[in-house]
N, C-alpha and C positions, 0 to 999 in steps of 0.2 A: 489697557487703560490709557495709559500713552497718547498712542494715535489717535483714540477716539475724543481723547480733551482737544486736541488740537486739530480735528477736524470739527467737532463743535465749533473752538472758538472762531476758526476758518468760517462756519455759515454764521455765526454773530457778527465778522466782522463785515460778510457780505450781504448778507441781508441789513444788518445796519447801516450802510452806505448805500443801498438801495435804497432803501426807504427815505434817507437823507437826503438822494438826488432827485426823487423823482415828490415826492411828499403824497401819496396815494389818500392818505386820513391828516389835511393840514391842520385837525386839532392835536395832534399827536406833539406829547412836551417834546421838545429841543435836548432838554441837558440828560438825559438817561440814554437818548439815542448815540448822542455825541460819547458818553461816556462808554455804551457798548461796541461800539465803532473804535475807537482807542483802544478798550482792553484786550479785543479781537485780531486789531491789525497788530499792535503793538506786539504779542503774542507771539502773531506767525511771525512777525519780521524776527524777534530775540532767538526765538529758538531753528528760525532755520539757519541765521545766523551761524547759533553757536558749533550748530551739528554739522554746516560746509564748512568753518573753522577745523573740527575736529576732524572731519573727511579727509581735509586737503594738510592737515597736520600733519608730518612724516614721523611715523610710529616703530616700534623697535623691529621685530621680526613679522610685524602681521601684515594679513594680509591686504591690498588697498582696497578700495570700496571700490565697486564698478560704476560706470560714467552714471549709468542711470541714477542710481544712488544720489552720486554728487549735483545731477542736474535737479531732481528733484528738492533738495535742499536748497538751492538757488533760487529755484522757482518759486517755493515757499516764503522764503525771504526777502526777493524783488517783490512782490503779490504782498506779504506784509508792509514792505514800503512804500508801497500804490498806494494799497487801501489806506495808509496813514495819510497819504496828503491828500487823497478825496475831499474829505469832510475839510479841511484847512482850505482849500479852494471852494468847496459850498460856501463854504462863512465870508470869505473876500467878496464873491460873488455878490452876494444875499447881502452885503453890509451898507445902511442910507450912503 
């Protein structure tokens, strides 16, 4: 259940920044896009965060995560902080 919330919010948050940069249907409202673009990126970026914190946290007898692991969480949470500043340069861009 996990992974698949957060590979969901992963394609809301890129599929909403898609849709944001390129505007395919420009009737398409502004503030629900914006809004699932946020709760998407904002997402990945928290929780991969929290889980390379936790990786890279030195633990009592266990055993460490292997690179992939940690780089994967990295990745998750660079690509969360991407997608957050997308939409915040859309809007600079786009502004009279």
């Amino acid at each position: 259940m996990l992974h698949g919330s957060r590979a969901a919010f992963a394609a809301v948050a890129a599929v909403s920044v898609l849709v944001l940069a390129f505007r395919p249907l420009p009737g398409l409202p502004l503030k629900p896009l914006l809004g699932a673009a946020w709760v998407g990126a904002s997402t990945l970026a928290a929780w991969g965060g929290w889980l390379l914190f936790a990786a890279l946290a030195p633990l009592g007898g266990a055993e460490p995560p292997s690179a992939l692991t940690v780089s994967a969480y990295a990745v998750e949470m660079i690509s969360g902080l991407l997608l957050s500043c997308v939409p915040a340069r859309l809007l600079t861009a786009r502004r009279p």
